[in-house]
C-alpha positions in Angstrom: 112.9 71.5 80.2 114.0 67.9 79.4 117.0 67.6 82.2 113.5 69.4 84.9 111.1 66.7 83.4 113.5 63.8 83.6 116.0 64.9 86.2 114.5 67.1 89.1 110.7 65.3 88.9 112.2 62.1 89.5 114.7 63.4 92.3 111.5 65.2 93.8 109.4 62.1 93.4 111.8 60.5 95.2 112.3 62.7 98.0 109.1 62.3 98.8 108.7 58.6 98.9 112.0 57.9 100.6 110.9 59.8 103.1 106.7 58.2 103.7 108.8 55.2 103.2 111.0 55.3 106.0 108.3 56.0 108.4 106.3 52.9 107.2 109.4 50.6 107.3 110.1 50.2 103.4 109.4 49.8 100.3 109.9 50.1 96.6 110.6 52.7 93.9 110.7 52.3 90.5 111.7 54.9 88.2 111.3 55.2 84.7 114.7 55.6 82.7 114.9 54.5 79.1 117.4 52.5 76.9 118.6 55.8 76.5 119.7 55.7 80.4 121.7 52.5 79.4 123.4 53.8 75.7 123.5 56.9 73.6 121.8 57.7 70.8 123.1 60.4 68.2 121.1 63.3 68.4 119.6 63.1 71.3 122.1 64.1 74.2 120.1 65.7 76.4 117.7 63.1 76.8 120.6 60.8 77.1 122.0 62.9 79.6 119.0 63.1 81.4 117.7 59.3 81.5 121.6 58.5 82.1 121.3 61.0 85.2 118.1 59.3 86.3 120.0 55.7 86.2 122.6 57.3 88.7 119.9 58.8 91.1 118.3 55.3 91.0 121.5 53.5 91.7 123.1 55.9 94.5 120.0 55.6 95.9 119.3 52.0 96.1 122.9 51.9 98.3 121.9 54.7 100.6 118.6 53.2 101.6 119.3 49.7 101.3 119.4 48.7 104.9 116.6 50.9 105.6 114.6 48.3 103.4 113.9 50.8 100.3 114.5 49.2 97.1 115.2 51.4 94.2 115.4 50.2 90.9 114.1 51.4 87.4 112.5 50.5 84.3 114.3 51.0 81.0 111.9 50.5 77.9 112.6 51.0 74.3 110.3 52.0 71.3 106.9 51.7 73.0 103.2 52.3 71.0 103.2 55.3 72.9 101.7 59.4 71.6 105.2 60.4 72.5 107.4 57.2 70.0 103.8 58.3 67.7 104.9 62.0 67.6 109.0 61.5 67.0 108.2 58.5 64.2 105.7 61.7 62.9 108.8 63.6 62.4 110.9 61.3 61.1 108.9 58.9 58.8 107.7 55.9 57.8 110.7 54.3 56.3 112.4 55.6 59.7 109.7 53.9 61.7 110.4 50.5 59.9 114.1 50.9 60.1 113.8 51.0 63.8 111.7 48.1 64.3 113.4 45.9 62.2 116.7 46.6 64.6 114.5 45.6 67.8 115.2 41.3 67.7 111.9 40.7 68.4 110.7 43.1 65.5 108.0 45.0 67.0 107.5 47.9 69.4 106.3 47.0 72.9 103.3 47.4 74.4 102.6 49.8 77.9 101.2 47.0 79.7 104.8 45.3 79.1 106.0 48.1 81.0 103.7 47.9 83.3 104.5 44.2 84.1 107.9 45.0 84.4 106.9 47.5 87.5 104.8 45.3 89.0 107.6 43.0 89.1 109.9 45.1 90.6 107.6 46.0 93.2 106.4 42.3 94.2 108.1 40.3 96.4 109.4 38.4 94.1 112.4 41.3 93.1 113.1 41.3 96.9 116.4 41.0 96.3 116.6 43.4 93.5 117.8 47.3 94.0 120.3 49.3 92.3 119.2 47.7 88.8 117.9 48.7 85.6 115.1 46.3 84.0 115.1 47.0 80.2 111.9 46.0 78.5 113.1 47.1 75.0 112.5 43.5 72.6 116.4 42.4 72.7 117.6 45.8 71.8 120.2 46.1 74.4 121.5 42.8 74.1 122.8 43.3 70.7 
């Protein structure tokens, strides 16, 4: 269910866009992955599998339609104040939920308009020269 979710929506989504984008002359796709897509977690593999899988779709596809002006990139975020992070720190606990946050550097979780931004980003202009790449929006995480 997680690798269909994850895996095959995106590569659908995709399919689909690639190809209303190539008729219109370009354009930009952003994915969502996760810090998961960029390290692995214990516990987790097959969502690590699966966001790592979505990372290679975005960045084999980013070289295949690059002249063809498609940019592909993704969007990596960490622990977000999401119903999904809500539901997992539910399972875990508390003192888990404060354990995690005080590893993120800027010791909170992010917000979904910071996600958001990120995309927007990506999409603008101003990323014009961006494909192929993975934006994490994760508070320092993946820099440690």
């Amino acid at each position: 269910m997680v690798m269909d979710i994850n895996v095959l929506g995106v590569l659908v989504a995709m399919k689909h866009e690639i190809a209303a984008m190539l008729k219109n002359g370009g354009g930009s796709i952003v994915n969502t992955a996760s810090v998961g897509g960029l390290v692995g977690f214990p516990g987790a593999s097959v969502y690590v599998a699966s966001k790592h899988a979505v990372m290679g779709l975005t960045r084999s596809a980013a070289l295949e339609y690059a002249r063809d002006g498609i940019r592909v990139n993704a969007v990596s975020p960490g622990p977000i104040e999401t119903p999904m992070l809500d539901r997992f720190m539910g399972d875990v606990g508390v003192e888990a939920e404060r354990h995690l946050i005080n590893t993120l550097p800027m010791g909170r979780k992010g917000r979904p308009e910071e996600i958001a931004e990120a995309v927007l980003w990506l999409c603008s202009e101003k990323a014009a020269f961006v494909t192929g790449q993975s934006l994490a929006v994760d508070g320092g995480w993946t820099a440690q």
